[in-house]
N, CA, C and O atoms as a Tripos MOL2 file, in Angstrom:
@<TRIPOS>MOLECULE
protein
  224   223    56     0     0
PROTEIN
NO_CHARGES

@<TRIPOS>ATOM
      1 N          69.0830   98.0920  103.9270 N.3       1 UNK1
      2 CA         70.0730   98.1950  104.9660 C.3       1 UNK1
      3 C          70.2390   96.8710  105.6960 C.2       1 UNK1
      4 O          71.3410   96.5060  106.1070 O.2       1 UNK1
      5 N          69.3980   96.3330  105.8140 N.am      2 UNK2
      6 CA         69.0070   94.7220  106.6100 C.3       2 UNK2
      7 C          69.8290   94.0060  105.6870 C.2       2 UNK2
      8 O          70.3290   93.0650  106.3030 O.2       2 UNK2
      9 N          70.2030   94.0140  104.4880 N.am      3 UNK3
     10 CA         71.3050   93.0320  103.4950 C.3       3 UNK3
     11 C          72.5910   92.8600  103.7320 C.2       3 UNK3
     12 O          73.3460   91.8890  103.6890 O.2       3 UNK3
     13 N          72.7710   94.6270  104.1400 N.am      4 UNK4
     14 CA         74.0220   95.0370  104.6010 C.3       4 UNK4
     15 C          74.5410   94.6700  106.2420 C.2       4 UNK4
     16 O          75.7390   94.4310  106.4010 O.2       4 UNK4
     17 N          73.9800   94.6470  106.9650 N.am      5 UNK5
     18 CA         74.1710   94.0860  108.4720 C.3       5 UNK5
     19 C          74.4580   92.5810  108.2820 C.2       5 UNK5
     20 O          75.3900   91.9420  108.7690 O.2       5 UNK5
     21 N          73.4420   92.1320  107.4530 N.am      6 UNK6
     22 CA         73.8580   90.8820  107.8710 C.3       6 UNK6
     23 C          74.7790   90.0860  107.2200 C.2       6 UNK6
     24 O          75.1400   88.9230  107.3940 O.2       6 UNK6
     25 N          75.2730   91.4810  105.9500 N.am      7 UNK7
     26 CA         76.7680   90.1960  105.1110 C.3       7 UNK7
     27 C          77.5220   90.3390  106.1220 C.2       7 UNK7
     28 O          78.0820   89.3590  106.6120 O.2       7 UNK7
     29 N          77.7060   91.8020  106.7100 N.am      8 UNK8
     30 CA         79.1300   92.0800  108.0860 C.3       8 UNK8
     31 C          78.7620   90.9760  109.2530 C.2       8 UNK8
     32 O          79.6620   90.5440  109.9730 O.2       8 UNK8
     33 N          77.2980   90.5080  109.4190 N.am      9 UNK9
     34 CA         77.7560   89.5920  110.3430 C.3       9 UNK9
     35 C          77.8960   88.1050  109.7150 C.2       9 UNK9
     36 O          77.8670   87.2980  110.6440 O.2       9 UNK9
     37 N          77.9690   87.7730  109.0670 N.am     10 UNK10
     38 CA         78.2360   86.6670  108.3760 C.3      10 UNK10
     39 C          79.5580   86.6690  107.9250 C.2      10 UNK10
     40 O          79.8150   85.6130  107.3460 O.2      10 UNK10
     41 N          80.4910   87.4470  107.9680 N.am     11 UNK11
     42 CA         82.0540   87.8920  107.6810 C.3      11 UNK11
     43 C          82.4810   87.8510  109.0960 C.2      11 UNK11
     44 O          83.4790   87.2130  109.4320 O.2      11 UNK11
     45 N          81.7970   88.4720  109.8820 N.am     12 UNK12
     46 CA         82.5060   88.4770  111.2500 C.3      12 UNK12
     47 C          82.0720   87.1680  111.9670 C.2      12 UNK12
     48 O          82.7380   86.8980  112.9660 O.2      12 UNK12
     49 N          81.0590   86.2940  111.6310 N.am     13 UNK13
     50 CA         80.8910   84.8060  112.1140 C.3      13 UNK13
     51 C          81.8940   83.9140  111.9030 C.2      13 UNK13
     52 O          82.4690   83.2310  112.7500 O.2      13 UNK13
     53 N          82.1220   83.9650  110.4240 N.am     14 UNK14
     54 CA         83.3350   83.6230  110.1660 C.3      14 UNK14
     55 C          84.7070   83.9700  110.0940 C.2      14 UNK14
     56 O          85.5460   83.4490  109.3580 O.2      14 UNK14
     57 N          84.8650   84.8190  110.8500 N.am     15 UNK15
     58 CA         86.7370   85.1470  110.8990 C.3      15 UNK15
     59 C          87.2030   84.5450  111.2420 C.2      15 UNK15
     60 O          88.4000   84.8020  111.1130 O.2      15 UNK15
     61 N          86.9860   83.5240  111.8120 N.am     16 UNK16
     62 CA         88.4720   82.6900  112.5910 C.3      16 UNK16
     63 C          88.9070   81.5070  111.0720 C.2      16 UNK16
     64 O          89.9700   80.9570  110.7830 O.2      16 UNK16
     65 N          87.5210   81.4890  110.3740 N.am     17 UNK17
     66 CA         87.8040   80.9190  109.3810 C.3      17 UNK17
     67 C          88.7010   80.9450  108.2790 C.2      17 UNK17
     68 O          89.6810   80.3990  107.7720 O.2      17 UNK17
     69 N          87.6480   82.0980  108.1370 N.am     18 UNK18
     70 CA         89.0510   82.9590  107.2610 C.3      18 UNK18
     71 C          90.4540   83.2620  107.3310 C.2      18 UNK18
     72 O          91.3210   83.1830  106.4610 O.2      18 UNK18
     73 N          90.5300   83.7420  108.9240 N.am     19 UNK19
     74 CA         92.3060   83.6620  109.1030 C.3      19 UNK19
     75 C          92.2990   82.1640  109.1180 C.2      19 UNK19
     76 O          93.4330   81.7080  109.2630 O.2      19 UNK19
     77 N          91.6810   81.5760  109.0470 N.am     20 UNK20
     78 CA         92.8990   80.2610  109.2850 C.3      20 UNK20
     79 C          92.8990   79.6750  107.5850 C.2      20 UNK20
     80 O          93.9080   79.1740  107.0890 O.2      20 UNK20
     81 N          92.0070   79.7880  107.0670 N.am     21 UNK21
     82 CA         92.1790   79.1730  105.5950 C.3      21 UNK21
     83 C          92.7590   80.1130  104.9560 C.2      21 UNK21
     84 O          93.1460   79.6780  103.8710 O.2      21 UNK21
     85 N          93.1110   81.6440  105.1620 N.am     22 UNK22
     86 CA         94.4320   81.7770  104.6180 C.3      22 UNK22
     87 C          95.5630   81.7340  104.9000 C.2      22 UNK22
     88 O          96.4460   81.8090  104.0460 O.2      22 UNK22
     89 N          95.7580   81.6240  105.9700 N.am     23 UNK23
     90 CA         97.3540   80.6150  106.9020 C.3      23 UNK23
     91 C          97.5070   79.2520  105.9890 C.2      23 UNK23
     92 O          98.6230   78.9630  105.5570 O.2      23 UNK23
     93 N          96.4350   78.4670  105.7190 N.am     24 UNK24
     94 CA         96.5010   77.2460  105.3240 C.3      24 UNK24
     95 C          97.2790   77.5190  104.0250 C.2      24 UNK24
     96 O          98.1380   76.9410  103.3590 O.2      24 UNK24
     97 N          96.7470   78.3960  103.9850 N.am     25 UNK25
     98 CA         96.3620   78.5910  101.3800 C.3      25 UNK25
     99 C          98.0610   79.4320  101.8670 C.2      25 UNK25
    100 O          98.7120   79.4370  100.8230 O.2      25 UNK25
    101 N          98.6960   79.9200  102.7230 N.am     26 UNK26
    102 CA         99.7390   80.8600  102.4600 C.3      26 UNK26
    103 C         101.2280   80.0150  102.8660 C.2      26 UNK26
    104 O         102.3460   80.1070  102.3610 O.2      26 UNK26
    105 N         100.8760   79.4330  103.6420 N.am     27 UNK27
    106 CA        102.0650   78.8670  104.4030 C.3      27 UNK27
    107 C         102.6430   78.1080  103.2400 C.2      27 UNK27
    108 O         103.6440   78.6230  102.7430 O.2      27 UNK27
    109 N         102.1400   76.7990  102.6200 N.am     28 UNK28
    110 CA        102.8810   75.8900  101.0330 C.3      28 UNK28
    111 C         102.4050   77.2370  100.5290 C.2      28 UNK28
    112 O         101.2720   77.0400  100.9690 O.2      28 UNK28
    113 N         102.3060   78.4350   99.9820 N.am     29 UNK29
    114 CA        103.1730   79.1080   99.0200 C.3      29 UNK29
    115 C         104.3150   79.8130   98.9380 C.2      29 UNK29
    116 O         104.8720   80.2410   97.9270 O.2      29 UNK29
    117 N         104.7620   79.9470  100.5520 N.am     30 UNK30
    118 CA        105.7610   80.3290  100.8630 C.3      30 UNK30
    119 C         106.4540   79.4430  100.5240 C.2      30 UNK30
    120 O         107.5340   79.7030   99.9940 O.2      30 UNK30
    121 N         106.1030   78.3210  100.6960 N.am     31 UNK31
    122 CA        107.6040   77.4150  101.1820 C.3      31 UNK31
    123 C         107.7570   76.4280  100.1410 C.2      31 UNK31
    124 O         108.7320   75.6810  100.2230 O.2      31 UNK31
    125 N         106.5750   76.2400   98.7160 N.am     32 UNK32
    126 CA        106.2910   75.5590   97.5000 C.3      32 UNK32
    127 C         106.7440   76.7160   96.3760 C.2      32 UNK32
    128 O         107.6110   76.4200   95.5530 O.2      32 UNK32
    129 N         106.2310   77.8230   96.3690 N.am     33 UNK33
    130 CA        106.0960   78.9850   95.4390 C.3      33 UNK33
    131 C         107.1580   79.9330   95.8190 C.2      33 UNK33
    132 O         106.6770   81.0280   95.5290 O.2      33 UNK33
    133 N         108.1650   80.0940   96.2370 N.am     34 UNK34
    134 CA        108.9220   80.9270   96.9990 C.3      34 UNK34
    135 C         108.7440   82.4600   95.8430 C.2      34 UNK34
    136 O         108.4080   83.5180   96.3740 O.2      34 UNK34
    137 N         108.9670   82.4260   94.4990 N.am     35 UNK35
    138 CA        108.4330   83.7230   94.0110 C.3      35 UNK35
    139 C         107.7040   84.6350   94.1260 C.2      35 UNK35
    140 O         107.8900   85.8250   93.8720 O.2      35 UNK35
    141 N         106.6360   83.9930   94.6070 N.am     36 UNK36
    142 CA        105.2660   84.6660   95.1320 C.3      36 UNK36
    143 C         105.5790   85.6810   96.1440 C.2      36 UNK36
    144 O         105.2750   86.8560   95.9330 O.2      36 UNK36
    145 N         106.2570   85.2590   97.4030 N.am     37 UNK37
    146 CA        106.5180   86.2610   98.2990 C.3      37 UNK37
    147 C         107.9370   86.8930   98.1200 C.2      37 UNK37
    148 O         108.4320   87.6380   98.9650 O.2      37 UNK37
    149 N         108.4400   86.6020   97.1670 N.am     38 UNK38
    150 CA        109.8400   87.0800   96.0530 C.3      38 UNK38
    151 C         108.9840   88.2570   95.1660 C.2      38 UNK38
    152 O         109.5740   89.3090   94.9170 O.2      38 UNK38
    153 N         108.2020   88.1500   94.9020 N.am     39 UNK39
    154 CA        107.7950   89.3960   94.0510 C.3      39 UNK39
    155 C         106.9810   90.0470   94.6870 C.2      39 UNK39
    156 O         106.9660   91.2650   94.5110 O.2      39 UNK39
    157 N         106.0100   89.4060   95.6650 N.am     40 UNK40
    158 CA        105.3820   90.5680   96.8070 C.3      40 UNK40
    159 C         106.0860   91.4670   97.7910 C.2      40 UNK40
    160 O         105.4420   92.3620   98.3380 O.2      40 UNK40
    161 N         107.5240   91.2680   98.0860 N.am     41 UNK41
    162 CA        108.7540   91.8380   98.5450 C.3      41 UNK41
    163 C         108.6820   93.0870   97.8590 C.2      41 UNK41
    164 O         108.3110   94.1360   98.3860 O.2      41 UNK41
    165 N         109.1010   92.9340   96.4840 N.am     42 UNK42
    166 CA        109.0500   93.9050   95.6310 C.3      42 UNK42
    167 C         108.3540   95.4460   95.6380 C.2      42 UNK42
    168 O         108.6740   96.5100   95.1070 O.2      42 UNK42
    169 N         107.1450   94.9880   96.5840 N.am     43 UNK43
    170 CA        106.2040   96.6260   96.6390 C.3      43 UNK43
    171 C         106.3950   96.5340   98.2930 C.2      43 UNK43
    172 O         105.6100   95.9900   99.0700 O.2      43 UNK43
    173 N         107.5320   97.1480   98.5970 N.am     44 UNK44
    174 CA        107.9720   97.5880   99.4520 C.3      44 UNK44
    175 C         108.1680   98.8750   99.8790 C.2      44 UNK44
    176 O         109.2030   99.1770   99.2850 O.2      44 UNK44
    177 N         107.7740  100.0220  100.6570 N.am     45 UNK45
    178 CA        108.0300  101.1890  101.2300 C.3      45 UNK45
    179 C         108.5330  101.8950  102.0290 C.2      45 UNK45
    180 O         107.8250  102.8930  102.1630 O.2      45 UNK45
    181 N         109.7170  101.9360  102.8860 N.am     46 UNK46
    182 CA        110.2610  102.5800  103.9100 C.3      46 UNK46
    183 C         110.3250  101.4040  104.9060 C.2      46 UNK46
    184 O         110.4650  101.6500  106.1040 O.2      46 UNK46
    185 N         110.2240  100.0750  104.4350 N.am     47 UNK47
    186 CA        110.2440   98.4200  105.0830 C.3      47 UNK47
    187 C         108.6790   98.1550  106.0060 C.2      47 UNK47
    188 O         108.3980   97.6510  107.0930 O.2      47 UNK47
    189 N         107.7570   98.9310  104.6680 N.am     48 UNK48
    190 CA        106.0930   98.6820  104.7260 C.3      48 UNK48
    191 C         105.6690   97.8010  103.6150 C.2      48 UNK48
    192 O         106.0030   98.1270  102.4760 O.2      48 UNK48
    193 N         105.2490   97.1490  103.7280 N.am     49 UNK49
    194 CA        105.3110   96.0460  102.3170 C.3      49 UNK49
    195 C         103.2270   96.8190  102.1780 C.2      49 UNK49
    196 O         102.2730   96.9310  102.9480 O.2      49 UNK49
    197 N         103.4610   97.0650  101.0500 N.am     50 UNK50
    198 CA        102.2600   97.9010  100.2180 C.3      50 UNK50
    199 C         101.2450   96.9970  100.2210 C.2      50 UNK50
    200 O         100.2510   97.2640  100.8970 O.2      50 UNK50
    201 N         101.2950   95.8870   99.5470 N.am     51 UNK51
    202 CA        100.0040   94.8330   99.4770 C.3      51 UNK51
    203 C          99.5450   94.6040  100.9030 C.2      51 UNK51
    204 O          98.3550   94.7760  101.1700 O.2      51 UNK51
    205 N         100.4590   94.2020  101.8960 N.am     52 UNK52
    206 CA         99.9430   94.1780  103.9770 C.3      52 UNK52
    207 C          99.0800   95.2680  103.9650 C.2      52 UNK52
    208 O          97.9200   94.9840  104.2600 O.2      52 UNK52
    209 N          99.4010   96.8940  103.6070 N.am     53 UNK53
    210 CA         98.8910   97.5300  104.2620 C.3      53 UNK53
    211 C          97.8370   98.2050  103.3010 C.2      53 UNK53
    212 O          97.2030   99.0960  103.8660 O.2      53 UNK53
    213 N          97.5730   98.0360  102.2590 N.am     54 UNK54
    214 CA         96.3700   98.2720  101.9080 C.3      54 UNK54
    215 C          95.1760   97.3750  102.2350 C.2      54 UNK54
    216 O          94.0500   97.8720  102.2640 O.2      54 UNK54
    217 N          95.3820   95.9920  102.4990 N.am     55 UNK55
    218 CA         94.6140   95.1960  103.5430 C.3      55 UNK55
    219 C          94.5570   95.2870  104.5650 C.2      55 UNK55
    220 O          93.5830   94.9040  105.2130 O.2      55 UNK55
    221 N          95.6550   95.8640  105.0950 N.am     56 UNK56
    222 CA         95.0490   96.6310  106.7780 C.3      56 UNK56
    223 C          94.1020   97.7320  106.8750 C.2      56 UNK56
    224 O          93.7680   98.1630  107.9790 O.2      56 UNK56
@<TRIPOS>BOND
     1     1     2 1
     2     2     3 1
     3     3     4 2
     4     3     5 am
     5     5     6 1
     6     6     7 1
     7     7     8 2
     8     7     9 am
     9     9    10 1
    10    10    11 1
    11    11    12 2
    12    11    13 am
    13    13    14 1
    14    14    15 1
    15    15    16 2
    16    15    17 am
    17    17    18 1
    18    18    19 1
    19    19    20 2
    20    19    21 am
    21    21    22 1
    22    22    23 1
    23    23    24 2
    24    23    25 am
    25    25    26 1
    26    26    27 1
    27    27    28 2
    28    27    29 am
    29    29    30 1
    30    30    31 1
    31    31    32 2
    32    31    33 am
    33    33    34 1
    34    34    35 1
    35    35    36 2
    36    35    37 am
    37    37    38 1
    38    38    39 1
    39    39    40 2
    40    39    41 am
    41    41    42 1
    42    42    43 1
    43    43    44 2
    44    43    45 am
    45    45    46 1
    46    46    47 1
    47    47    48 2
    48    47    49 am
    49    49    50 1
    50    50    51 1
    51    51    52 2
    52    51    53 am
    53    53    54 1
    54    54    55 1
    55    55    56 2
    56    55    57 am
    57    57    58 1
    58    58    59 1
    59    59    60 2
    60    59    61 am
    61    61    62 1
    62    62    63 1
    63    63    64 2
    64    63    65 am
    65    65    66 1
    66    66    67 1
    67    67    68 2
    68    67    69 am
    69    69    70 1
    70    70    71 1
    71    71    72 2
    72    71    73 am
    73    73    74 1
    74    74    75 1
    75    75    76 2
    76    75    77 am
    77    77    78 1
    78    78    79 1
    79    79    80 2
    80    79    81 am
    81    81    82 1
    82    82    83 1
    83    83    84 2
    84    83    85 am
    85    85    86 1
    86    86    87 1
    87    87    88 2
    88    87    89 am
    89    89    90 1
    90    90    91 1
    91    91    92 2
    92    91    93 am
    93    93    94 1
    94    94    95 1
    95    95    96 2
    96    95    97 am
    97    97    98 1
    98    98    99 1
    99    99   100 2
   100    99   101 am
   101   101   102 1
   102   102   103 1
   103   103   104 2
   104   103   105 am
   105   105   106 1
   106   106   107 1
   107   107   108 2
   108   107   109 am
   109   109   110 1
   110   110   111 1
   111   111   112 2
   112   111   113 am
   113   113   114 1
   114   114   115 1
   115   115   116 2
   116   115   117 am
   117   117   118 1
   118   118   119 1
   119   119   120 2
   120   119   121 am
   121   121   122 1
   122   122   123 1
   123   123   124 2
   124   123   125 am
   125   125   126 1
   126   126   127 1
   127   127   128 2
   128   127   129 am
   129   129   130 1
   130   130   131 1
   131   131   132 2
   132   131   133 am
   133   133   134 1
   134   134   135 1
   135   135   136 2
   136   135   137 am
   137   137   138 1
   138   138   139 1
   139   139   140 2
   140   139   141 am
   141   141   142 1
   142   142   143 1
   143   143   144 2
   144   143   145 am
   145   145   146 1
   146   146   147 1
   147   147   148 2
   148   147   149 am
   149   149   150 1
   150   150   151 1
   151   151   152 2
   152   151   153 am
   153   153   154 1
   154   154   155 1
   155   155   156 2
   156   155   157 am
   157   157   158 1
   158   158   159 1
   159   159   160 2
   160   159   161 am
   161   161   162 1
   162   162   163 1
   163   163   164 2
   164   163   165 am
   165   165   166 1
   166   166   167 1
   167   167   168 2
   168   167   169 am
   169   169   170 1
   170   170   171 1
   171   171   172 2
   172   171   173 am
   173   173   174 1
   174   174   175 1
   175   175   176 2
   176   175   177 am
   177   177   178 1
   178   178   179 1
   179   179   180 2
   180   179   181 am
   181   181   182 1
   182   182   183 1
   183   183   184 2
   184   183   185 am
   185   185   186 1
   186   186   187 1
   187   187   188 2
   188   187   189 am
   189   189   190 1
   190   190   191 1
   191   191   192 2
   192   191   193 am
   193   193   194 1
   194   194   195 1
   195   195   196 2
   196   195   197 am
   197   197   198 1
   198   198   199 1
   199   199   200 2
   200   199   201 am
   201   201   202 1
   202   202   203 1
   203   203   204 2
   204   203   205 am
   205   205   206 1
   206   206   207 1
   207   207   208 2
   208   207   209 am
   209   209   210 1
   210   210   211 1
   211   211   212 2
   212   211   213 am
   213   213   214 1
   214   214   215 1
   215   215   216 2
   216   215   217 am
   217   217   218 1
   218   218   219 1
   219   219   220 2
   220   219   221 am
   221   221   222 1
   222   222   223 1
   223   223   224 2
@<TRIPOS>SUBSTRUCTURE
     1 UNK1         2 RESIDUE 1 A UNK
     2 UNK2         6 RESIDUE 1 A UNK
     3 UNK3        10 RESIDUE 1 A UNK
     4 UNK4        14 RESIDUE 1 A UNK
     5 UNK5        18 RESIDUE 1 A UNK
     6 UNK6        22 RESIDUE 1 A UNK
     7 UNK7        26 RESIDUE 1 A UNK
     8 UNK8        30 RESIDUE 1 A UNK
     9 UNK9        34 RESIDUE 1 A UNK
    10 UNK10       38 RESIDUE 1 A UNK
    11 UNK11       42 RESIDUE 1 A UNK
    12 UNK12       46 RESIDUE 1 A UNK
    13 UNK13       50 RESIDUE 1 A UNK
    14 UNK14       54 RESIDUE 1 A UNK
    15 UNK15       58 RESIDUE 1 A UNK
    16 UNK16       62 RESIDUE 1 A UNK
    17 UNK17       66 RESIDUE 1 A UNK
    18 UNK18       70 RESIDUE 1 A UNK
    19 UNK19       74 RESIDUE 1 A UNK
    20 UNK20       78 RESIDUE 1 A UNK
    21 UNK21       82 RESIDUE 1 A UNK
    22 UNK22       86 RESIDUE 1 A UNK
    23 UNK23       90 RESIDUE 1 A UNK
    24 UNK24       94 RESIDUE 1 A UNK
    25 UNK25       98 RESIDUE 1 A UNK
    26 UNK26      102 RESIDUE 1 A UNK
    27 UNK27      106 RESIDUE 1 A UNK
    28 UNK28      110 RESIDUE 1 A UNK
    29 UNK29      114 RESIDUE 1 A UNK
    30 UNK30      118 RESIDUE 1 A UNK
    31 UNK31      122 RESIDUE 1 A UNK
    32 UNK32      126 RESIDUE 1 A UNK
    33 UNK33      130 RESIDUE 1 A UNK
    34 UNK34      134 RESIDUE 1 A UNK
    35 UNK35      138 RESIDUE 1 A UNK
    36 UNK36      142 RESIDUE 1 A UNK
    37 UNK37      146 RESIDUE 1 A UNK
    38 UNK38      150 RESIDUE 1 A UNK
    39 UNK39      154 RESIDUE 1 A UNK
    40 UNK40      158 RESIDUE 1 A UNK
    41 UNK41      162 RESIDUE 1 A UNK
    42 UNK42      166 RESIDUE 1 A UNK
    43 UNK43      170 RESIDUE 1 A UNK
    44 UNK44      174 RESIDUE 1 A UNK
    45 UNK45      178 RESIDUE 1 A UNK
    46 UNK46      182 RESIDUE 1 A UNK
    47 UNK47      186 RESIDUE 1 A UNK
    48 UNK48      190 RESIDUE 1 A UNK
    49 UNK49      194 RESIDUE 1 A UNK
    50 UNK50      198 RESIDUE 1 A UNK
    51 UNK51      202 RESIDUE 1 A UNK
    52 UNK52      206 RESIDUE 1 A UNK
    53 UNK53      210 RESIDUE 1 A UNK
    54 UNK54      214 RESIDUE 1 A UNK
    55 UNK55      218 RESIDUE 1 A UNK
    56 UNK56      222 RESIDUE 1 A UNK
């Protein structure tokens, strides 16, 4: 159980990290890769985009 506490706090030490290195990694694929969020559009639901909210 002691393995498990401490990956969640080692994930939650680093969150600000994480959101920000995927802001970094997302922003040039929007605006380099425009398909990418052209085909992630695509799994769309009632104007719920499916991939957002299974990560929520």
């Amino acid at each position: 159980m002691s393995k498990e506490k401490s990956a969640i706090s080692v994930f939650q030490k680093y969150l600000t990290v994480w959101v920000i290195l995927c802001m970094v990694i997302g922003v040039p694929i929007g605006k380099f890769l425009p398909q990418i969020p052209d085909f992630l559009n695509r799994f769309e639901y009632a104007k719920v985009s499916i991939p957002m909210a299974r990560f929520i």
